[in-house]
N, C-alpha and C positions, 0 to 999 in steps of 0.2 A: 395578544402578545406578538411579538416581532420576532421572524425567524432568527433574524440577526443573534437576538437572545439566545435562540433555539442552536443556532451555530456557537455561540463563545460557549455555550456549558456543554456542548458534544467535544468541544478541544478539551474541556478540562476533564470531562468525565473521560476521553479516550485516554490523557497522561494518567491521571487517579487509579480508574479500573488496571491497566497494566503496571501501576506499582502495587498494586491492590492485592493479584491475584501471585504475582511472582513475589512476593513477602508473604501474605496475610496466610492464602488458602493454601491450607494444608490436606485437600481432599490427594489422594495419590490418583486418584483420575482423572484429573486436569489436567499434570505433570505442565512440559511448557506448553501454552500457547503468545499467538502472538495476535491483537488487537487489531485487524485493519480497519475498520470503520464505524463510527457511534452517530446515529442519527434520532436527534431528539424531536417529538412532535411538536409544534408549537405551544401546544396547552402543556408541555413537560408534563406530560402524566404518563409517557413510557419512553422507551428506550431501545432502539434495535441495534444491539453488539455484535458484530462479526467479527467473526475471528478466523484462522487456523494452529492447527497442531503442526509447532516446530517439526523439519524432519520428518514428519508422518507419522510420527510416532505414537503409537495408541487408537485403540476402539473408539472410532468417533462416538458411537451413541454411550460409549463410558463418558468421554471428555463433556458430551451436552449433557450427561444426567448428571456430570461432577459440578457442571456450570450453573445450570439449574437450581441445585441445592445449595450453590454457594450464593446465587442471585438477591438472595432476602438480606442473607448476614451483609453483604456487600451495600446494600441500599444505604442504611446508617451512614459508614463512611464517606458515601460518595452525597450524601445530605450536608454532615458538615463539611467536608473540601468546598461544595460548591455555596456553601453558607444560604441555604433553601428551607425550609422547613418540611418538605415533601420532596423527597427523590423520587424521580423517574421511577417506573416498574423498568425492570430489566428484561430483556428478550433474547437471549442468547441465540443465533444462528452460525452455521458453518458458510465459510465465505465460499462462494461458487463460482467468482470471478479469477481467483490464477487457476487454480484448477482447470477452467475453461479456456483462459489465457495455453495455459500449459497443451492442452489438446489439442488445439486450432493452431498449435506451433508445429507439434508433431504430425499433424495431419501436413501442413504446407511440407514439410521437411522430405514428406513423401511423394511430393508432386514430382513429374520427370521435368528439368530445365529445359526448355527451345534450345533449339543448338544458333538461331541469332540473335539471342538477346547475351549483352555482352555482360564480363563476367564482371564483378564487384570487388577487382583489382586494384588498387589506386596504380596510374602509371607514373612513368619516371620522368626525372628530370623537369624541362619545362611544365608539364603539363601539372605540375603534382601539388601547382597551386604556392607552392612554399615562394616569399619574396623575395626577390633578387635570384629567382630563378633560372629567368633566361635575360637578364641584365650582359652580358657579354655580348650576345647578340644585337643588343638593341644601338642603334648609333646618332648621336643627334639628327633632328630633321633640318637641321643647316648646310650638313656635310661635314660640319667639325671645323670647317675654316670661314675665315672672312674675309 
C-alpha cells in the first residue's frame, strides 16, 4: 500500500477521532483533549494518536486509561468514516513535543544576553522597512532639471 493512503486516512482519522471523542466519549477521564497527530502504518493495521489535555487539566495516566478504554468503542466509528472494513488498532500516546517545545523555551529564557548582540527592537523611521519611508530623502539621479 502507499503511504500516501497511509496519509489521507491519518487526516480523516485525525478530523473523526476529535469529533469522536468531544461528542461521543463520555468517560469523565478524558475530559478535553486535543489531537495533535495520527500516524497510520502503511498495512493500516494500527494507529499512533497523540494527543494532549487541554489546559493540563487532569491525571494523565487517568486521561490514557480513559483513552485506552474508549480506543475499541471508537474503532467502529472511525471504520465507517473512513468507509474500510478494518480500522486501524488505536495507540493512544501523550504528545512530548510542546511540552519539550515548552522547556527548551524556558531553559533559553534563562540564558544571560551578550551585552553586543543587539536588541530585537524594530527601529525608526527609514530603517523600519515600511515603503515610502525615506521617499523625502531620495532625489532624482538627474538633478530634477534638464
Amino acid at each position: 500500500m502507499s503511504s500516501r493512503r497511509a496519509e489521507r486516512i491519518a487526516s480523516i482519522m485525525h478530523a473523526e477521532l476529535a469529533r469522536l471523542i468531544r461528542e461521543e466519549v463520555k468517560d469523565p477521564r478524558v475530559g478535553t483533549i486535543s489531537i495533535t497527530e495520527v500516524v497510520v502504518k502503511a498495512d493500516l493495521g494500527s494507529a499512533r494518536v497523540r494527543y494532549l489535555p487541554l489546559g493540563g487539566v487532569g491525571n494523565r495516566t487517568q486521561v490514557q486509561a480513559g483513552l485506552e478504554a474508549a480506543a475499541r468503542y471508537l474503532r467502529g466509528p472511525i471504520g465507517r468514516a473512513l468507509g474500510i472494513r478494518h480500522a486501524p488498532e488505536l495507540k493512544f500516546e501523550l504528545d512530548p513535543n510542546v511540552e519539550y517545545a515548552a522547556k527548551m523555551d524556558a531553559l533559553f529564557r534563562t540564558l544571560p544576553i551578550p551585552a553586543d548582540v543587539p536588541s530585537e527592537e524594530p527601529a525608526s523611521g527609514a530603517a523600519s522597512g515600511a515603503p515610502g519611508a525615506d521617499a523625502a530623502a531620495v532625489e532624482p539621479a538627474d538633478g530634477g532639471e534638464e
